[in-house]
C-alpha positions as MATLAB code, in Angstrom:
seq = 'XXXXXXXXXXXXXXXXXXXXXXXXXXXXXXXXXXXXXXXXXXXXXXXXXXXXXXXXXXXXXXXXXXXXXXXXXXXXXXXXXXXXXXXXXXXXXXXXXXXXXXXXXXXXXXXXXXXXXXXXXXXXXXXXXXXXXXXXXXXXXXXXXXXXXXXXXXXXXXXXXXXXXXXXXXXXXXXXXXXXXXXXXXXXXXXXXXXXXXXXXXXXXXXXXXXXXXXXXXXXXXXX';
ca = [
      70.208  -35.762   18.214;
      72.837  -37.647   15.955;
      76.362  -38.007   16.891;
      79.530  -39.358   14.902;
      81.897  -41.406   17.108;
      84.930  -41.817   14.874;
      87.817  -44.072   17.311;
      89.909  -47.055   16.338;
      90.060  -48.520   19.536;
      87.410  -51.054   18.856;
      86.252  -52.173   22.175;
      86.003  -48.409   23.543;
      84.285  -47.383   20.262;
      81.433  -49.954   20.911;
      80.843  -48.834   24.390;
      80.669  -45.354   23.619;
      77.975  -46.266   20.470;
      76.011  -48.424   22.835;
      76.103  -45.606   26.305;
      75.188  -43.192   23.879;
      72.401  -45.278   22.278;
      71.345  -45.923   25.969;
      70.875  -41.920   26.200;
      68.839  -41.677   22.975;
      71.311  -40.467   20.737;
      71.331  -41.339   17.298;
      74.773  -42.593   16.671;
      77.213  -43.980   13.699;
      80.237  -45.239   14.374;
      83.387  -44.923   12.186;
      87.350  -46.408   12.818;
      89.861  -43.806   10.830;
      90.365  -40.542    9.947;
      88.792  -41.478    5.892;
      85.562  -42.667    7.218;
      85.038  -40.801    9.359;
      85.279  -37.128    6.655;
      82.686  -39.561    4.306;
      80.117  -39.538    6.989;
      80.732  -36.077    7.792;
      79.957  -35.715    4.218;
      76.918  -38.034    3.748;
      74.946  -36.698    7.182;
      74.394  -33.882    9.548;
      75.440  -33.955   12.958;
      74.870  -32.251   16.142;
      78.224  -33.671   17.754;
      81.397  -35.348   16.666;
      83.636  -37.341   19.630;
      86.798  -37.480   17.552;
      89.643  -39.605   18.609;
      93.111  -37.828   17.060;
      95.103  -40.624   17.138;
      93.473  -42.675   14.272;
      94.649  -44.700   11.009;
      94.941  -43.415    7.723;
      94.283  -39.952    8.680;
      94.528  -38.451   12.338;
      91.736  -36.529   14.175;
      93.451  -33.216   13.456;
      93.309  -33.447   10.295;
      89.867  -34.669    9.620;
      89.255  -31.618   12.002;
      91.006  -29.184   10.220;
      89.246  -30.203    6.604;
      85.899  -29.616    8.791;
      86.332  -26.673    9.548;
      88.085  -25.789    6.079;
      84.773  -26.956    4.597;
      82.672  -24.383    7.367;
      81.765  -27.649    8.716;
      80.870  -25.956   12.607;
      79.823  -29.255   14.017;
      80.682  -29.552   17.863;
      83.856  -31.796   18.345;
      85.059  -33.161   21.558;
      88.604  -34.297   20.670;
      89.816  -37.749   22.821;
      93.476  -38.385   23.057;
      95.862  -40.171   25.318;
      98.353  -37.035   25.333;
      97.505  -34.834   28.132;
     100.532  -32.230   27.483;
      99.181  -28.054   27.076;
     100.969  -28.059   23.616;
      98.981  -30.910   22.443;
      95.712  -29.343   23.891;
      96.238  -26.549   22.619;
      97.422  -28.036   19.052;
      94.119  -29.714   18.956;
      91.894  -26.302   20.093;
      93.578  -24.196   17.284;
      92.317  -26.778   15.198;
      88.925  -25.837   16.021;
      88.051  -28.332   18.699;
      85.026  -27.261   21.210;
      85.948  -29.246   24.136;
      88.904  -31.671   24.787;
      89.079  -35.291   26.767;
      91.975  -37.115   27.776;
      92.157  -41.283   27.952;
      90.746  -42.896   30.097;
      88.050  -40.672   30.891;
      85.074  -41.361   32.716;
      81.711  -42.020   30.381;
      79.547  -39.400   32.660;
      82.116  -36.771   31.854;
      81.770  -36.979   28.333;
      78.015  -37.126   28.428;
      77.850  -34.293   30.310;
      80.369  -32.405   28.119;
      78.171  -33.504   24.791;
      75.490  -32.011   26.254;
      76.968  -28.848   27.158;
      77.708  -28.554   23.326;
      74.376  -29.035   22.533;
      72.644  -25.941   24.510;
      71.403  -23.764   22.340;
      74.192  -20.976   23.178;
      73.863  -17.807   26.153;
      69.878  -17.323   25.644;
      68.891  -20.707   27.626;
      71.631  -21.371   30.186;
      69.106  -23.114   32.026;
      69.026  -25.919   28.804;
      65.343  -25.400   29.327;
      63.409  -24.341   26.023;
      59.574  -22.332   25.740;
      57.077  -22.516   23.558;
      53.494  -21.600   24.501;
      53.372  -23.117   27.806;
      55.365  -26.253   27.104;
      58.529  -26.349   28.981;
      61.453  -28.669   28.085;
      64.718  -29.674   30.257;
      67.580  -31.028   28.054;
      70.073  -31.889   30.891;
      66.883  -33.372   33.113;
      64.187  -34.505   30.190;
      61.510  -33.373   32.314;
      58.537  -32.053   30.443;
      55.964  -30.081   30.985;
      52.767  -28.372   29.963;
      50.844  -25.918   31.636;
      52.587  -26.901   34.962;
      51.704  -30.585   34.541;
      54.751  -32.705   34.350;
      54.498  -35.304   31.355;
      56.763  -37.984   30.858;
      57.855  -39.449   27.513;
      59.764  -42.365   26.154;
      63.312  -41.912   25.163;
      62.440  -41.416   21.465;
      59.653  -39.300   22.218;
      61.682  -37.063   24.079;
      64.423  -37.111   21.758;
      62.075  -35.942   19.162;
      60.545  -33.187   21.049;
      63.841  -31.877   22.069;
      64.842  -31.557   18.389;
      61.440  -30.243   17.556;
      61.524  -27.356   20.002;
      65.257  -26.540   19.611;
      63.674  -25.727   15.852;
      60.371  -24.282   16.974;
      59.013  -22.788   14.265;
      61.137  -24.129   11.571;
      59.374  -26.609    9.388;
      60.966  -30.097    9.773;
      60.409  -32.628    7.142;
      60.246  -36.270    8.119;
      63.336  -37.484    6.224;
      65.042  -34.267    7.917;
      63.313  -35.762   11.820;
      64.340  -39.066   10.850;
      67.642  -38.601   10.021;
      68.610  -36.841   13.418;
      66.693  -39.687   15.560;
      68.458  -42.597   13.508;
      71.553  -43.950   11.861;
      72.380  -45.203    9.179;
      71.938  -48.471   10.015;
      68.112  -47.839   10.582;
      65.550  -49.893    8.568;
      62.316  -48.816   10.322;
      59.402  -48.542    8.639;
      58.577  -45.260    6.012;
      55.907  -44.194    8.894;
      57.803  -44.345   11.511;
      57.887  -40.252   12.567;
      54.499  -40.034   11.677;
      53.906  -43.138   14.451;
      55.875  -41.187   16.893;
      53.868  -37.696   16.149;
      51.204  -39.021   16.748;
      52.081  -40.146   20.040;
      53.731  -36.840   21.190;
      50.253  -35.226   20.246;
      48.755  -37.786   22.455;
      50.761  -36.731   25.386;
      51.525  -32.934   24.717;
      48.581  -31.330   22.842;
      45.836  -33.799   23.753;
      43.474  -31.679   26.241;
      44.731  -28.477   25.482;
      42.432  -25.989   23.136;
      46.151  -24.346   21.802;
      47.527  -27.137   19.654;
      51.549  -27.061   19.529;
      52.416  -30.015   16.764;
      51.120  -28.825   13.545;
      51.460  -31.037   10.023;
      52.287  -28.377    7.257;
      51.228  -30.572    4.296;
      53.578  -32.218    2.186;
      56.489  -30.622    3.868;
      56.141  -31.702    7.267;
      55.943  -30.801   10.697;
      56.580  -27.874   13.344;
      56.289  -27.140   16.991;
      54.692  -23.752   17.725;
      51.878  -21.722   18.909;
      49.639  -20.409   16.279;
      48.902  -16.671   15.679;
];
């Protein structure tokens, strides 16, 4: 999962990039209102934390263009104003969820991943396929019953992979949601990291789940 922290407040801005880091996220990092629309425009993410009160343009505004754009990207909004007009300013906008300063780093994790449930069918955050089970708010996995336990970029890419079952994911497309832009891993790298989720998920099982489509990629599902 990839996330856009955009929040001139330097010192909080690194904390927030290196908690979420610590949780597996994929993060970039951004300090006004400008740079924060480019990235918007050069990546896709699955979350924005958006601070409004930012230079050159403000966090309603960026919002606003999002949405002009149909840019439907989660945002959590942080402010220091805690009044109902500004709330509410900043949810006509088209914020998801709202946080005032200071806030509590658990809070907003938990409220990011809220926003990233797949919506009403799994309220449980827990996602099928076959008989691999996966737990977004606990990262337990399992298979047929047995618990298995992955790494933190293993699991990140699983959790991608089966909130897309069936949908073939190329590897710049897998890549680009585990990493920022600041990534210079090697061109093999989600290959590397298949390979190791076949290891632990499919390795034993006669119904193979990871599948290579070739030269487009890779999907999670249970053949037919």
């Amino acid at each position: 999962m990839r996330i856009l922290v955009a929040e001139d407040e330097k010192d909080l801005n690194r904390i927030l990039v290196s908690r979420l880091e610590a949780e597996h996220y994929g993060v970039d990092a951004c300090f006004d209102g400008e740079e924060a629309l480019d990235y918007l425009e050069s990546a896709d993410y699955d979350a924005v934390v958006l601070d409004i009160m930012m230079p050159v343009m403000d966090g309603l505004t960026v919002l606003r263009k999002m949405r002009q754009k149909n840019n439907s990207t989660p945002v959590i909004l942080l402010t220091a104003k805690d009044s109902i007009e500004d709330r509410v300013k900043g949810l006509d906008a088209g914020a998801n969820d709202y946080l005032v300063k200071p806030f509590a780093f658990e809070e907003l994790s938990a409220r990011i991943r809220v926003l990233l449930r797949k919506p009403l069918d799994t309220p449980t955050a827990c996602y099928r396929v076959g008989d691999l089970e996966v737990h977004v708010d606990t990262h337990q996995v399992k298979r047929a019953g047995k618990e298995i336990r992955l790494s933190g970029k293993e699991f990140a890419l699983l959790r991608y992979m089966v909130q897309n079952a069936g949908i073939v994911l190329s590897r710049d497309r897998l890549e680009e949601h585990l990493w920022n832009f600041d990534y210079a891993g090697g061109s093999n790298v989600i290959d590397v990291y298949i390979r190791y989720l076949r290891k632990k998920i499919d390795e034993g099982h006669d119904t193979k789940l990871i599948h290579t489509v070739r030269g487009a990629g890779y999907v999670l599902k249970v053949e037919e």
